[in-house]
Structures are given as structure tokens and as C-alpha cells.
N, C-alpha and C positions, 0 to 999 in steps of 0.2 A: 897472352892476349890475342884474340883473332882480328886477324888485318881488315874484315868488314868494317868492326866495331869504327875502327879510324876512318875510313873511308866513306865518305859523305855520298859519293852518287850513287853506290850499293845500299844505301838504308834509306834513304830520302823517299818518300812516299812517291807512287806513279797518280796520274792523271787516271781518273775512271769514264768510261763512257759516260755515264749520266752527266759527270760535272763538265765535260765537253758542251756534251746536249743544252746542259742548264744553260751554259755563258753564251751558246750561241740563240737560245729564245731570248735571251736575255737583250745582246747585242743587235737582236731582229727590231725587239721594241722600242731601244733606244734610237735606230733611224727612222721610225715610225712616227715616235713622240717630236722628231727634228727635220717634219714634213715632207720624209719620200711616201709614194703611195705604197699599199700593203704589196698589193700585185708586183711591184717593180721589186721589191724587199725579197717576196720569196723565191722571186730569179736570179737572184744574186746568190755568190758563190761567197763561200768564209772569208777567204784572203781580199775579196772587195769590200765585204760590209764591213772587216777589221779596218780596212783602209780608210774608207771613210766616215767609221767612228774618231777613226783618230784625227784623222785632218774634215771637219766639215767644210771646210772651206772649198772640197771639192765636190760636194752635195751637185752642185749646178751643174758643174761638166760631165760629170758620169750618168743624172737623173735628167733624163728630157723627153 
């Protein structure tokens, strides 16, 4: 039996560019839909609009 087979983080599929891409238009339009403007959205950088998908409750102090 090859030790792959047993080992989960050597078979487990990787993340592809496009499904990156997708989740982040994705994530673009969801603060879009929850009233930041487009303009301010596409200046924003991944690890803020992940941040503030998650907590909207910080929509007001990062968007002014």
C-alpha cells in the first residue's frame, strides 16, 4: 500500500486560480448588494472585503 493513499493532505484536491477568481467576484458583489459603493469595493484588497463579509457590522468604520 503507498503511504499517499493514507495521507489526506497529498490527495486532497488544490484550490485553482479561477475558483480564487470566482469567490472573489463573488465576495465583491456580496458587499456591493450590503451598500458599499462599487468604487470603494474595487479598492479594497481580499483580506478586507473577506473581513468585512464576515463581520458587517464593520461596513461603517472601514466605508466613509
Amino acid at each position: 500500500m503507498s503511504r499517499n493513499v493514507r495521507n489526506n493532505d497529498t490527495t486532497r484536491p488544490r484550490k485553482s486560480g479561477a475558483a480564487k477568481n470566482r469567490r472573489l467576484l463573488e465576495h465583491r458583489r456580496r458587499l456591493v448588494a450590503l451598500g458599499v459603493p462599487e468604487e470603494k469595493v474595487l479598492q479594497m484588497d481580499h483580506p478586507r472585503i473577506r473581513k468585512l463579509i464576515a463581520k458587517p457590522s464593520l461596513i461603517k468604520s472601514f466605508v466613509q
